[in-house]
KEBA-835541 format. One record per residue (C-alpha): residue number from 1; residue in three letters; y, z, x. Coordinates in pm, 1 decimal, decimal comma. Each point is the difference from the previous one (the first is absolute). Example, Ala and Ser with C-alpha at 12.3 -4.5 7.8 and 13.67 -1.06 7.14 Angstrom:
BEGIN
<rec><k>1</k><r>ALA</r><v>-450,0</v><w>780,0</w><u>1230,0</u></rec>
<rec><k>2</k><r>SER</r><v>344,0</v><w>-66,0</w><u>137,0</u></rec>
This chain:
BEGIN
<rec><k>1</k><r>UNK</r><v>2197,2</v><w>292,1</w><u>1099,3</u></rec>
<rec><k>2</k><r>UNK</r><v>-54,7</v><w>344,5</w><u>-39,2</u></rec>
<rec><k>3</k><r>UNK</r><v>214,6</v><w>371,5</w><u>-20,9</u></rec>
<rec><k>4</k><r>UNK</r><v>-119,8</v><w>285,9</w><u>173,2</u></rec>
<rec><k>5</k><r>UNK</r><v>-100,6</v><w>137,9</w><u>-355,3</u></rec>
<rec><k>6</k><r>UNK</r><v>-200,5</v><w>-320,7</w><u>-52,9</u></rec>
<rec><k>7</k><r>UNK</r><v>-185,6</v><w>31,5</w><u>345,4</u></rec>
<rec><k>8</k><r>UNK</r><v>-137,6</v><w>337,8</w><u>-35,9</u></rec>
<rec><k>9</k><r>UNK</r><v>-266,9</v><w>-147,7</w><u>-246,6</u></rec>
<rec><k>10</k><r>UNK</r><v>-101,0</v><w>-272,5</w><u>175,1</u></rec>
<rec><k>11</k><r>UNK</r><v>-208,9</v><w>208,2</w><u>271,8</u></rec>
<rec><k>12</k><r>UNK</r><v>-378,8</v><w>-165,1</w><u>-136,2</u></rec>
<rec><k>13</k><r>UNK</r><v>160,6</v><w>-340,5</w><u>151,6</u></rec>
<rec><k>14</k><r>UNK</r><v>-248,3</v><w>-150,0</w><u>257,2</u></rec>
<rec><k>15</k><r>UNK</r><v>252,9</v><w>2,5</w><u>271,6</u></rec>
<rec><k>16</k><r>UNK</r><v>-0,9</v><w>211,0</w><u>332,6</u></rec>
<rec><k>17</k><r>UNK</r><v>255,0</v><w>178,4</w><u>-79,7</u></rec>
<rec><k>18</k><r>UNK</r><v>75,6</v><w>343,5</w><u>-162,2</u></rec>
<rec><k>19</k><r>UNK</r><v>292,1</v><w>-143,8</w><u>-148,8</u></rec>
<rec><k>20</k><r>UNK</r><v>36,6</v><w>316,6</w><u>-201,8</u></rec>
<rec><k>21</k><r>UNK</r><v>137,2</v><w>106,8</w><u>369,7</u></rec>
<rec><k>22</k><r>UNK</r><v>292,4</v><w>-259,9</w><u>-52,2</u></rec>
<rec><k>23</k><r>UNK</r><v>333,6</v><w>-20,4</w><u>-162,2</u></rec>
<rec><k>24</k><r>UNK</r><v>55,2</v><w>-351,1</w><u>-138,9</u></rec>
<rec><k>25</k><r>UNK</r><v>349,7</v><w>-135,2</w><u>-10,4</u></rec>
<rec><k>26</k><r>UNK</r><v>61,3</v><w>-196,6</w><u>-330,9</u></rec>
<rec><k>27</k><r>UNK</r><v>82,0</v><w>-382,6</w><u>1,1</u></rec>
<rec><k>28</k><r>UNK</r><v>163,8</v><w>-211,3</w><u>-185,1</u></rec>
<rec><k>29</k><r>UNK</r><v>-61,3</v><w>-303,2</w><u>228,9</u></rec>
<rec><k>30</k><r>UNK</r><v>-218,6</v><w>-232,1</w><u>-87,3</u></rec>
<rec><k>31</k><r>UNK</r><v>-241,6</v><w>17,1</w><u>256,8</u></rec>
<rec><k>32</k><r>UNK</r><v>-378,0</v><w>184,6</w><u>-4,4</u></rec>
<rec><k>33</k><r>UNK</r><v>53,1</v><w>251,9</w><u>251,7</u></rec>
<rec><k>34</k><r>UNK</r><v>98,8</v><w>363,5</w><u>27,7</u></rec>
<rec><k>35</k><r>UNK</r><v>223,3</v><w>211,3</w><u>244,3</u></rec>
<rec><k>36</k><r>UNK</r><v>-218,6</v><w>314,1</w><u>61,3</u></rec>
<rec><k>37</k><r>UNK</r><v>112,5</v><w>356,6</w><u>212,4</u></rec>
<rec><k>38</k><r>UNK</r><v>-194,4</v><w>230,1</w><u>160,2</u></rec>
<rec><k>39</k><r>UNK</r><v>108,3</v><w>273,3</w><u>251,3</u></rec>
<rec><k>40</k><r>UNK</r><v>342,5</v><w>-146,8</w><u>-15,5</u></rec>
<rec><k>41</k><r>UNK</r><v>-105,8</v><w>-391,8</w><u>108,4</u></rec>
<rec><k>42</k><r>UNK</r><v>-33,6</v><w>-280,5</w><u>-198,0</u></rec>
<rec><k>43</k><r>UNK</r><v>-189,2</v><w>-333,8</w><u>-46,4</u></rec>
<rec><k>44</k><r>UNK</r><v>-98,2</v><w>-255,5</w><u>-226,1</u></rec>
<rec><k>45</k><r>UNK</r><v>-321,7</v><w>-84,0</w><u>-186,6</u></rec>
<rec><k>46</k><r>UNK</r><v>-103,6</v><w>-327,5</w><u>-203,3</u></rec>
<rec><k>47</k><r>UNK</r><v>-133,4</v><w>90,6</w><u>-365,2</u></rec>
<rec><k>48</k><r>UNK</r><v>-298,5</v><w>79,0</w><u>121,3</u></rec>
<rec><k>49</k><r>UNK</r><v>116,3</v><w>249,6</w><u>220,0</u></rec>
<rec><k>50</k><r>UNK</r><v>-73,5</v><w>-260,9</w><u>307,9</u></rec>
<rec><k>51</k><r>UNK</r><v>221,0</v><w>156,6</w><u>315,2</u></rec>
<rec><k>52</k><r>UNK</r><v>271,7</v><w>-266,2</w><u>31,8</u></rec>
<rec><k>53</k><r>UNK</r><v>242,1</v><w>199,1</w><u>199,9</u></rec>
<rec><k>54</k><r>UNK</r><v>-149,5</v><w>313,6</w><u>169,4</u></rec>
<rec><k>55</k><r>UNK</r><v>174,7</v><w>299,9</w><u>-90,6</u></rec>
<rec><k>56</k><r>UNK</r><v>233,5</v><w>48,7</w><u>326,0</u></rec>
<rec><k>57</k><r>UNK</r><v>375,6</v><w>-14,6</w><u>-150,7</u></rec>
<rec><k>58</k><r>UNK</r><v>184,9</v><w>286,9</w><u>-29,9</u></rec>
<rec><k>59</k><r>UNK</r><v>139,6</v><w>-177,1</w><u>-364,3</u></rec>
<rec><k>60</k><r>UNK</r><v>-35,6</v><w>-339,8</w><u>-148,8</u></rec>
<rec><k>61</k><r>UNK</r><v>174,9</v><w>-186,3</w><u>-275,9</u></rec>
<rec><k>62</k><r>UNK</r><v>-163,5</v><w>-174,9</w><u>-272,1</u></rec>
<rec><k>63</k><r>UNK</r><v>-250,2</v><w>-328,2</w><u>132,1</u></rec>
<rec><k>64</k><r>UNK</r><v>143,0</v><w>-317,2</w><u>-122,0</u></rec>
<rec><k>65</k><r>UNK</r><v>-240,0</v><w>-346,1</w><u>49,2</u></rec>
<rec><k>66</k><r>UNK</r><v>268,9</v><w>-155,0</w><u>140,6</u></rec>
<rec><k>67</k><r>UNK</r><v>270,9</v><w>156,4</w><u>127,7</u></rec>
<rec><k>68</k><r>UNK</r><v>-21,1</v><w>230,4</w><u>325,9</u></rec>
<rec><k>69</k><r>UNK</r><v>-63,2</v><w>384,6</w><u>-102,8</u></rec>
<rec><k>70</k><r>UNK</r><v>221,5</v><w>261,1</w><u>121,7</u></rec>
<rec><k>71</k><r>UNK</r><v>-273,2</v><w>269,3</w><u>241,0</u></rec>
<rec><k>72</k><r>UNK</r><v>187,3</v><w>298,0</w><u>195,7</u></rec>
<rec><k>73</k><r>UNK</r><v>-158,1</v><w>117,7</w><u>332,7</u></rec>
<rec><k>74</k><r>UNK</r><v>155,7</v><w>243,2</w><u>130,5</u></rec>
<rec><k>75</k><r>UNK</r><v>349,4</v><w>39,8</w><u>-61,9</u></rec>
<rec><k>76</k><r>UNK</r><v>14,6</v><w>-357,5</w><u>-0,1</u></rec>
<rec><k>77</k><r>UNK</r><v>-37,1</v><w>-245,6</w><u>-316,0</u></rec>
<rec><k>78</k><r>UNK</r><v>-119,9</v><w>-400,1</w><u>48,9</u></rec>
<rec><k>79</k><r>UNK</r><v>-162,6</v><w>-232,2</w><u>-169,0</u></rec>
<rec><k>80</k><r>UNK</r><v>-415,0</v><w>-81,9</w><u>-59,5</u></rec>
<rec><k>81</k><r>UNK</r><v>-184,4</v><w>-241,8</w><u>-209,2</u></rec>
<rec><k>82</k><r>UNK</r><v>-326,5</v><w>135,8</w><u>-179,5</u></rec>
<rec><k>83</k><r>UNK</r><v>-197,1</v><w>-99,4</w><u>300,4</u></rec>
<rec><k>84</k><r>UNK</r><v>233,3</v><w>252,1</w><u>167,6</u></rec>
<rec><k>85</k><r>UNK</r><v>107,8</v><w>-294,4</w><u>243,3</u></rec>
<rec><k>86</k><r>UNK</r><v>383,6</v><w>106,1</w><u>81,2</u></rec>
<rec><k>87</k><r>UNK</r><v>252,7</v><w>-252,1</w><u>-85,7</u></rec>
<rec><k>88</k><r>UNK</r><v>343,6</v><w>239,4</w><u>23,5</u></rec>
<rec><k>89</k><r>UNK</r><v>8,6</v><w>201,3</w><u>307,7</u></rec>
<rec><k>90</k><r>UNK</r><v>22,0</v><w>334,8</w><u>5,1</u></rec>
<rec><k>91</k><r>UNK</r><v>320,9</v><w>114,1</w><u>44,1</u></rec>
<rec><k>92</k><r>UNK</r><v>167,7</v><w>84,1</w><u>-321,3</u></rec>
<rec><k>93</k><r>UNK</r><v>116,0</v><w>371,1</w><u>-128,4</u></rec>
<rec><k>94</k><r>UNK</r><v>-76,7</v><w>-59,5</w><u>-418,0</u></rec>
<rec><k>95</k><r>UNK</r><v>-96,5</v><w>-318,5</w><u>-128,6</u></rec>
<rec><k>96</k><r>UNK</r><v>-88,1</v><w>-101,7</w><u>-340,7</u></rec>
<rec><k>97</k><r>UNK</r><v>-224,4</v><w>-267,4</w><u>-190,8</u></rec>
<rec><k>98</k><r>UNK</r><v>110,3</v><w>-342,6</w><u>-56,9</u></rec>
<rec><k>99</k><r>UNK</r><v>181,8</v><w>-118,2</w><u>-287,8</u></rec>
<rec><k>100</k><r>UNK</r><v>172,4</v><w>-272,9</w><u>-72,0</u></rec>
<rec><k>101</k><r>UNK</r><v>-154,5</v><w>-143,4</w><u>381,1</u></rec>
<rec><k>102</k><r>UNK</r><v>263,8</v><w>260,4</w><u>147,4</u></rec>
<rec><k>103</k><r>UNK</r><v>-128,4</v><w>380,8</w><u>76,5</u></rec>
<rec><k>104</k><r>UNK</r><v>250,3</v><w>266,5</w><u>125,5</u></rec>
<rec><k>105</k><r>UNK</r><v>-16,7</v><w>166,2</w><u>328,6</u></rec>
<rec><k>106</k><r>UNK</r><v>172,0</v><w>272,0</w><u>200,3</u></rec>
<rec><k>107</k><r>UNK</r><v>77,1</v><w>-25,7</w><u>423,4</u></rec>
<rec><k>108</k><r>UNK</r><v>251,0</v><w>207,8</w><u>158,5</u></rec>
<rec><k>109</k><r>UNK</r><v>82,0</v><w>214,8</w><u>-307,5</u></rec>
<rec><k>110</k><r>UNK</r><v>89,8</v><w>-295,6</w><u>-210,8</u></rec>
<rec><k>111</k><r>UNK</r><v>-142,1</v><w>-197,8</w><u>-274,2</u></rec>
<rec><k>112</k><r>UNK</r><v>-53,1</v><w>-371,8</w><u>-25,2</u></rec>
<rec><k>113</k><r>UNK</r><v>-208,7</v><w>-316,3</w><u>-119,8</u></rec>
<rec><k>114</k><r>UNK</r><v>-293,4</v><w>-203,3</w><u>154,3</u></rec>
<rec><k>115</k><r>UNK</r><v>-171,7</v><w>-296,7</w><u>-131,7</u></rec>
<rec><k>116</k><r>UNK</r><v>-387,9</v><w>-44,2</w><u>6,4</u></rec>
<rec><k>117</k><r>UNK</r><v>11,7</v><w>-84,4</w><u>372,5</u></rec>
<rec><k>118</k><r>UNK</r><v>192,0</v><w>235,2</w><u>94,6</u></rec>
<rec><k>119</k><r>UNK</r><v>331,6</v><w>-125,8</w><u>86,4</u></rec>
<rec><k>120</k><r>UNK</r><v>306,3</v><w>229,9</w><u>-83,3</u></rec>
<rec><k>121</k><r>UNK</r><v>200,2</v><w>-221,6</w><u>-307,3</u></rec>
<rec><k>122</k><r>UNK</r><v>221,4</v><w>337,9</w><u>-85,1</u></rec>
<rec><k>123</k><r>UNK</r><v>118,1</v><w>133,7</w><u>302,1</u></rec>
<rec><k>124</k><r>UNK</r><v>-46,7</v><w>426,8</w><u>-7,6</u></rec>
<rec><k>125</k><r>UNK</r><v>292,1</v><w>128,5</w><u>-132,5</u></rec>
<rec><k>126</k><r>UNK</r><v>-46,2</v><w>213,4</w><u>-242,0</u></rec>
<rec><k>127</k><r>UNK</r><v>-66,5</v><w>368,9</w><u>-74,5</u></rec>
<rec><k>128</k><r>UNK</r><v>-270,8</v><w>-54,1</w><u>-251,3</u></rec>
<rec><k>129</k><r>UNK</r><v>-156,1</v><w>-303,2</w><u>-183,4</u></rec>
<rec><k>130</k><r>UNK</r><v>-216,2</v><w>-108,4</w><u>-274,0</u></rec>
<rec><k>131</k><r>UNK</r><v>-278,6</v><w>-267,2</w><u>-109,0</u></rec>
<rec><k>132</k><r>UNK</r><v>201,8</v><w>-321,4</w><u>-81,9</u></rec>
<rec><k>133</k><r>UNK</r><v>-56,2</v><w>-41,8</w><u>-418,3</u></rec>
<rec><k>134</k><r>UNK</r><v>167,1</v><w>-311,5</w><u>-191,9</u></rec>
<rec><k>135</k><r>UNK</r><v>89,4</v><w>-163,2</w><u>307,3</u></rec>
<rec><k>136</k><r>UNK</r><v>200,8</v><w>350,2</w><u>102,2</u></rec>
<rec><k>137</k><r>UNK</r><v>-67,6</v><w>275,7</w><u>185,1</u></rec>
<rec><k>138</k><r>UNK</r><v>163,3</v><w>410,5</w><u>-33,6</u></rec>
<rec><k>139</k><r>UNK</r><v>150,8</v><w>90,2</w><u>312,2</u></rec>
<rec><k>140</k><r>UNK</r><v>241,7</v><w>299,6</w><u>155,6</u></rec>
<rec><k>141</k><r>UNK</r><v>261,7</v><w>-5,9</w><u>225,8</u></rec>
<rec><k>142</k><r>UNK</r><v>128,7</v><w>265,6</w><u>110,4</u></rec>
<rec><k>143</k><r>UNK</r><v>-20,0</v><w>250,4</w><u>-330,7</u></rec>
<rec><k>144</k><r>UNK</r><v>53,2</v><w>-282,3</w><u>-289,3</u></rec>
<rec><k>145</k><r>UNK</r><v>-236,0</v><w>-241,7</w><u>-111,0</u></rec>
<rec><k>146</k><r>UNK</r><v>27,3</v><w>-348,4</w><u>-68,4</u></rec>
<rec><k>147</k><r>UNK</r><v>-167,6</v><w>-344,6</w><u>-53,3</u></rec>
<rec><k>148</k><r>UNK</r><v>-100,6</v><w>-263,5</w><u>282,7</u></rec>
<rec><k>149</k><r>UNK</r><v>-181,8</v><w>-387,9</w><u>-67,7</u></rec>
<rec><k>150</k><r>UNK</r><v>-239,3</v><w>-137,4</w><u>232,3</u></rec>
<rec><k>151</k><r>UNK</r><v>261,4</v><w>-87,8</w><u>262,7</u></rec>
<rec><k>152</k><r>UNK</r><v>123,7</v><w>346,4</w><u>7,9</u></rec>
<rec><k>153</k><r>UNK</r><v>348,9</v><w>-43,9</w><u>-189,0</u></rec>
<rec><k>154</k><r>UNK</r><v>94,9</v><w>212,1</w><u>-223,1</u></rec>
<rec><k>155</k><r>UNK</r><v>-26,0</v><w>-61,7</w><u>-399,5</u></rec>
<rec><k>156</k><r>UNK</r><v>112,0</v><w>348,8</w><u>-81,0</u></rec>
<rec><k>157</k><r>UNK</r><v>217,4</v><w>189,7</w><u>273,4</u></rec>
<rec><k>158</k><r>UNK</r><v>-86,8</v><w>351,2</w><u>120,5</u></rec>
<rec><k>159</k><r>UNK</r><v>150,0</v><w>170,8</w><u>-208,3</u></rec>
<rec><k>160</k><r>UNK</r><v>-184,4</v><w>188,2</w><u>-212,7</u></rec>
<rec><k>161</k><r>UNK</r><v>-146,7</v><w>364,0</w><u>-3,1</u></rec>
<rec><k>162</k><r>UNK</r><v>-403,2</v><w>-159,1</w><u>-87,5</u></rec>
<rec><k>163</k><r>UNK</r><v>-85,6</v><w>-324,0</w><u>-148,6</u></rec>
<rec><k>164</k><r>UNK</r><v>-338,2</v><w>-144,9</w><u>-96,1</u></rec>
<rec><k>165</k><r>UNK</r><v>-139,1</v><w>-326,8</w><u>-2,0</u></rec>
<rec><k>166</k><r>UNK</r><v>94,3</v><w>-299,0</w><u>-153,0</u></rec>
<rec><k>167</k><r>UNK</r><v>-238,1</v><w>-119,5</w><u>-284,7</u></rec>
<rec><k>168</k><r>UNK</r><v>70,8</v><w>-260,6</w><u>-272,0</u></rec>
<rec><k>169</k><r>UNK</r><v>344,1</v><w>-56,5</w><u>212,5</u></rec>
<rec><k>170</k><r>UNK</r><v>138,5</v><w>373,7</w><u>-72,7</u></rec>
<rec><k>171</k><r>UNK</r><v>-19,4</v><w>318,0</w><u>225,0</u></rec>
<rec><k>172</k><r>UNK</r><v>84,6</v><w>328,6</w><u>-62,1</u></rec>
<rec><k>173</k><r>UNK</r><v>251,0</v><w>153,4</w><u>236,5</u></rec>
<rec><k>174</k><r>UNK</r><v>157,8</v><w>345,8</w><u>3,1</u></rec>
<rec><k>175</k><r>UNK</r><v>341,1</v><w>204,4</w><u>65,6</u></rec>
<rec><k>176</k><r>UNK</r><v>37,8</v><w>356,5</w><u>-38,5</u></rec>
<rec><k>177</k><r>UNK</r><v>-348,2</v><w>60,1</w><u>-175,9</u></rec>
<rec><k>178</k><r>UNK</r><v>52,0</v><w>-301,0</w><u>-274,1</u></rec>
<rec><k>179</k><r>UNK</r><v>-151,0</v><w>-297,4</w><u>-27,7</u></rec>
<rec><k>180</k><r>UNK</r><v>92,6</v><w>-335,1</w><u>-104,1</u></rec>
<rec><k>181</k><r>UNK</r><v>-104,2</v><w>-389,0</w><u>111,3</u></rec>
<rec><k>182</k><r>UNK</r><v>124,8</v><w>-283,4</w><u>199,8</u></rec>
<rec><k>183</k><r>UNK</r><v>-52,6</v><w>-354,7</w><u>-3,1</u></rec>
<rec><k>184</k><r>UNK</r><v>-172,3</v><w>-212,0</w><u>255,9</u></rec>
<rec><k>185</k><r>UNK</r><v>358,6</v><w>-87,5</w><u>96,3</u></rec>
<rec><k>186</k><r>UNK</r><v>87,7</v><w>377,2</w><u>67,1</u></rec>
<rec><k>187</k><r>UNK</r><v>192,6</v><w>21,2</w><u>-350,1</u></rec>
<rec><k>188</k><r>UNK</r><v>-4,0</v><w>309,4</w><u>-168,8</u></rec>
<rec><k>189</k><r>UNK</r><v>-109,5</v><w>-142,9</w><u>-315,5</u></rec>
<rec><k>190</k><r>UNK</r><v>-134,0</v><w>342,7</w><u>-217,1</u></rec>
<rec><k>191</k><r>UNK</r><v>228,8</v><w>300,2</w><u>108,8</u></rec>
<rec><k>192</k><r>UNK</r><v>-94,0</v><w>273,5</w><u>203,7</u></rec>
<rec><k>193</k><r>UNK</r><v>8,1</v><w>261,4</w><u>-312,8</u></rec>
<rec><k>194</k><r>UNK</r><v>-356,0</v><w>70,5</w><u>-51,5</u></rec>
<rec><k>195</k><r>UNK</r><v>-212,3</v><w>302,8</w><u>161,0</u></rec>
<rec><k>196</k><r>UNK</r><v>-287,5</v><w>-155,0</w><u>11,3</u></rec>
<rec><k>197</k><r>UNK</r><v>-147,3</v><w>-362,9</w><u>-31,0</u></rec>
<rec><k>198</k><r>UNK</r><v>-283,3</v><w>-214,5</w><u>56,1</u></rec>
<rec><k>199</k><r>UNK</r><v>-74,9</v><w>-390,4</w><u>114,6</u></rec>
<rec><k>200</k><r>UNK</r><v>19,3</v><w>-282,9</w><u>-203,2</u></rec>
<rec><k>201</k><r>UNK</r><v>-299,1</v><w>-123,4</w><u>-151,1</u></rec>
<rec><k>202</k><r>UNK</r><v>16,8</v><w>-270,7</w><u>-261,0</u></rec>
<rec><k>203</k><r>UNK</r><v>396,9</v><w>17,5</w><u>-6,5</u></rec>
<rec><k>204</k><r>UNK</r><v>7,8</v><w>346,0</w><u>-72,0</u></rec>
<rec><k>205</k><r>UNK</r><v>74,4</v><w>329,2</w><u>135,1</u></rec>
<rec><k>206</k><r>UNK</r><v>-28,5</v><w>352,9</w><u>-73,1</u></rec>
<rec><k>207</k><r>UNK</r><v>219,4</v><w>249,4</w><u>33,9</u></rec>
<rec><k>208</k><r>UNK</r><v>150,1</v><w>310,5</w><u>-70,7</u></rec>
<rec><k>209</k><r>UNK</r><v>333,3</v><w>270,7</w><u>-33,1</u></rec>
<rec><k>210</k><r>UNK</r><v>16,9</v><w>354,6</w><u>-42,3</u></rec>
<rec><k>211</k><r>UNK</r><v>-57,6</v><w>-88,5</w><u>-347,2</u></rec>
<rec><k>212</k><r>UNK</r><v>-214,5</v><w>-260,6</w><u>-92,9</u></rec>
<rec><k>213</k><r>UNK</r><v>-210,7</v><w>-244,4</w><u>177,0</u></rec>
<rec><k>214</k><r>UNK</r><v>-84,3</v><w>-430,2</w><u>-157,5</u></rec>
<rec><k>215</k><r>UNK</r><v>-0,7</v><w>-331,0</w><u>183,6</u></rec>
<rec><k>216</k><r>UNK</r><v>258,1</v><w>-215,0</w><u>82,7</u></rec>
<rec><k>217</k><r>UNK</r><v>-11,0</v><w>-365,5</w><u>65,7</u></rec>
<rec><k>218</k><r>UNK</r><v>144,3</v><w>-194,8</w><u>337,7</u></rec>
<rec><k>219</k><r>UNK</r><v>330,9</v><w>-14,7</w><u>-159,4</u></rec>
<rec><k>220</k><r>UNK</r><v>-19,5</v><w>396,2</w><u>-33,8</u></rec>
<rec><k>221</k><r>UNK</r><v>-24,6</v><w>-25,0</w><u>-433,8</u></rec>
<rec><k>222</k><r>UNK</r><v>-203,3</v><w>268,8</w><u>-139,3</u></rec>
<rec><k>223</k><r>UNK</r><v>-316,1</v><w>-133,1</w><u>-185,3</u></rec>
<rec><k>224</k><r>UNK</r><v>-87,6</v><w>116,4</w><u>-313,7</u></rec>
């Protein structure tokens, strides 16, 4: 899967198309086929630059072998496969790519959840919402952010200025322009002291003060 930067060299390809003349959209799926644009429409090509989708959506998420692919036509998002049969009708304001089998869609002015055939499992409700990550998803209500599970309770009440996704069982949430982490049980486990902070990855964390920045571990001990 290929960058724009990548496809400007590959113009001696025995294909029918210019593709210097498209913009590729990266991929990290795992699936051999690209999301092109070209005078503001999109479509989808196998790695051999094989139409798969002709290019007649006004945007298009990233194809998935399996799971439906969010297309917008119009002002109006749905759901395609890469044959571009429709499987989701047509009638959604945003939607997003699947993750976790749930995707996140917006009717009416409010965000909820769908599963892979389409049937609303998080009613809309809320005022912006996120990719579910670690079996949670970021989500807004109102002006604070909080935490929901698959059934739409929440882990992590809206209460918070931002927040970020959970990973390793920690997110990052934030009051008054500091940062600090809660617990997949809403617990603020690392205090919110720090201006600035990343995930977890392998049980650590970095972060910093107006002094210094180092990595902490879940329990919020600095690491030498």
């Amino acid at each position: 899967l290929f960058t724009t930067t990548d496809m400007k060299h590959w113009t001696e390809h025995k294909s029918p198309l210019h593709v210097d003349e498209f913009k590729w959209q990266n991929s990290h799926a795992a699936f051999a086929a690209h999301v092109a644009e070209k005078d503001g429409k999109y479509g989808l090509f196998d790695k051999d630059f094989n139409v798969l989708i002709p290019m007649i959506y006004d945007n298009m998420g990233l194809p998935h072998p399996v799971n439906p692919t969010p297309a917008q036509m119009g002002d109006k998002w749905g759901y395609i496969n890469y044959r571009n049969e429709p499987l989701i009708d047509f009638k959604f304001d945003d939607a997003d790519s699947f993750t976790e089998d749930v995707a996140f869609v917006k009717i009416d002015g409010k965000y909820g959840y769908i599963n892979t055939n389409g049937e609303m499992v998080i009613a809309p409700q809320f005022d912006d919402a996120n990719a579910f990550s670690d079996g949670a998803a970021v989500v807004m209500l109102g002006d604070k952010w909080g935490h929901i599970n698959h059934t739409g309770e929440w882990i992590v009440e809206p209460k918070y200025d931002n927040a970020e996704n959970f990973n390793e069982g920690m997110a990052a949430v934030m009051k008054a322009d500091l940062w600090g982490f809660v617990d997949m049980t809403g617990k603020e486990v690392i205090p919110i002291i720090y201006e600035e902070v990343s995930l977890f990855y392998d049980g650590k964390a970095r972060v910093e003060t107006d002094e210094e920045v180092f990595y902490i571990d879940k329990s919020g001990k600095i690491i030498e």
